[in-house]
N, C-alpha and C positions, 0 to 999 in steps of 0.2 A: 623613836617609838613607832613612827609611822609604817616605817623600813621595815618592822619588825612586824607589826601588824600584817603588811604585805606578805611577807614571806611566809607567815601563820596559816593568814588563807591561802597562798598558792599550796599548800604543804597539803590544806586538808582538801581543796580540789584533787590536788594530784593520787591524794590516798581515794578517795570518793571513785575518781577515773580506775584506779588498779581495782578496787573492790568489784568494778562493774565492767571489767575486762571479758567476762563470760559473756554479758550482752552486748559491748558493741563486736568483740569476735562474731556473734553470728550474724551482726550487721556487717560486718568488712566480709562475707563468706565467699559473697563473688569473687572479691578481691582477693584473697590470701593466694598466700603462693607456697604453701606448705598442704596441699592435700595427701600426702603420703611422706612414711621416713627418707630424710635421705641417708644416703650413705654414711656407715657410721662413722667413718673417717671424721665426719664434719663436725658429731659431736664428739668428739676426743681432744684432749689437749696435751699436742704430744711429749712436752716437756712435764717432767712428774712435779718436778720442783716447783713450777710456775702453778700448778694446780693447786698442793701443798700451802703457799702464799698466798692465793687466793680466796681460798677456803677459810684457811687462818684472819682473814682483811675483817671477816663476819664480825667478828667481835673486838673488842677491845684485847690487846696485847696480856692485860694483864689476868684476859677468861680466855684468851684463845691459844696464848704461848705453852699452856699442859694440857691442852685438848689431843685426845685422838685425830687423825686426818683420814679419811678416806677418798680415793681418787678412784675414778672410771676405767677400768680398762675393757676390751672386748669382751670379757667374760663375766665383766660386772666389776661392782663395787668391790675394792679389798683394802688391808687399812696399811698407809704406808707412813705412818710418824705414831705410835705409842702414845699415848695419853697420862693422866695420872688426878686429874678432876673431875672425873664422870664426866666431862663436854665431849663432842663429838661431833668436829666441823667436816664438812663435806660442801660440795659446789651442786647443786641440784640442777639437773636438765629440762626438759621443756616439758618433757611427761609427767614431770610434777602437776601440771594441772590436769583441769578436768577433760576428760576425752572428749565433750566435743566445745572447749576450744579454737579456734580457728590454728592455735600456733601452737597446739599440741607436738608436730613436730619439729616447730623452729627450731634448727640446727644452732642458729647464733645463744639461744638463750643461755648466760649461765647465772644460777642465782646461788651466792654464796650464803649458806646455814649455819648456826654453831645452836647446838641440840644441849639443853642442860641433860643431866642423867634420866630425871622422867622422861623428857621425850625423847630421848636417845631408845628410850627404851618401850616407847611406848606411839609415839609418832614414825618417828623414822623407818620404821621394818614398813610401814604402809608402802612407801619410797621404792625401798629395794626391793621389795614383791615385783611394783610395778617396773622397774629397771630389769628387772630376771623375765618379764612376760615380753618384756619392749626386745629384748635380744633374743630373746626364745623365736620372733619373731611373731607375737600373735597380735594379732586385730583389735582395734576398739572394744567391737563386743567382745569379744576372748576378755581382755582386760576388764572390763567393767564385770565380767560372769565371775572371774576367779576371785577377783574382789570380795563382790559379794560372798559365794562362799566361805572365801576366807571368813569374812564377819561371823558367819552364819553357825560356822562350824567351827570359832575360838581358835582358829588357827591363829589371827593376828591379836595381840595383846589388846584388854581394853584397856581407855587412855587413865593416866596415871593422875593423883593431885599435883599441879606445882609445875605446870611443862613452861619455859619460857626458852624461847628462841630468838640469836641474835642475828638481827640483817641489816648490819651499818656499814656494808663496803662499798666504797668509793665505786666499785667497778662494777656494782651486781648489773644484770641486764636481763629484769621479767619478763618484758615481751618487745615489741616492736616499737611501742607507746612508752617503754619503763625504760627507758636506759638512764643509765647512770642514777637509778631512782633513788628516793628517798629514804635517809639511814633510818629504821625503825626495828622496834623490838614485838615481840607474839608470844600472846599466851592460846592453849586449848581447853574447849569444853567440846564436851560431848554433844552429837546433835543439835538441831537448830537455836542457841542461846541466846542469839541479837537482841531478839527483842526482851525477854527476859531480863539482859542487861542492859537496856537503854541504849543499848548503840544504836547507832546513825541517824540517832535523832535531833531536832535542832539543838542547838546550844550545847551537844554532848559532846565531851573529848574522846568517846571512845568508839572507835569502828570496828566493823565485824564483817566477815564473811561467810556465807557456807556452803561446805561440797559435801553435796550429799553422798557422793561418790564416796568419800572417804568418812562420814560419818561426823563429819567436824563443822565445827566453828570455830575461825581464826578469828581473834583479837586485836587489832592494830594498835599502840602507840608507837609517837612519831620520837625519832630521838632528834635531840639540838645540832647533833654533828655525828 
């Protein structure tokens, strides 16, 4: 029981540290070593198949073996394994987070997703926007302006009921801080909900985060494995 307690708390420190990755980013700012993209080479991985499996690790075999696959190529996201569950795993890059970040462009980051059909359909395009502006080559502000727009002018879909997203692989790698992180599951609401829902309060099992940038609030529960 004690074991068990331990690893409870390490689990919700560790979630606590990922939620608040935005503030100590701009305390490491000095430090970071990612002030511009590199080379896209670095984020690519050049075996399809390995990405494929990767992607796939997000979820349990038994949600993620008829999922869609999408992989990275120079031109962008395209899909290269057919689905047949509405899921839709993909391996997210470091521009998933918010622009300023410190590791906005850590080339190491890969964070493997598996999107149930609402948020495949209703989370995800936020993603590829921002992957189609990162290859386009455009700038922070560039990316946070079109963003916006997009919000503004209903180009990207509002979010759907029901979005739950899987992030249980052994190998995800969030940030610098996150490696090999912890296997957990996300739900979405719309704009600032934390508090609303009682997260990150004491005694609360549920954690929250929000990017304003994207209009959300992520949800954390932690999975057992």
């Amino acid at each position: 029981m004690r074991k068990t307690a331990i690893k409870v708390v390490a689990s919700a420190l560790a979630v606590l540290m990922f939620l608040s990755c935005q503030q100590s980013a701009r305390a490491q700012a000095g430090k970071t070593s990612y002030p511009t993209m590199a080379p896209l080479d670095q984020y690519l991985i050049p075996d399809e198949s390995v990405e494929i499996a990767l992607a796939r690790s997000a979820a349990p075999p038994s949600v993620s073996d008829a999922a869609e696959v999408m992989v990275l190529h120079r031109d962008g996201y395209t899909t290269a394994a057919k689905g047949s569950n509405g899921f839709v795993c993909i391996v997210e890059r470091s521009w998933a987070t918010t622009t300023d970040d410190a590791q906005f462009w850590n080339p190491n980051i890969r964070a493997p997703h598996c999107f149930n059909a609402p948020a495949a359909e209703t989370v995800l395009p936020i993603f590829l926007m921002k992957t189609k502006l990162v290859l386009a080559g455009k700038s922070k502000a560039e990316i946070v302006s079109a963003l916006t727009s997009a919000f503004e002018d209903k180009e990207l879909p509002a979010l759907a009921t029901g979005t739950v997203v899987y992030m249980m692989s052994k190998q995800q790698y969030l940030n610098d801080e996150g490696k090999n992180w912890h296997p957990h599951v996300m739900f979405y609401a719309s704009g600032d909900a934390g508090k609303s829902s009682g997260a990150n309060l004491p005694g609360s099992p549920v954690m929250a985060g929000y990017d304003a940038e994207q209009r959300l609030t992520t949800f954390f529960i932690l999975a057992t494995k």
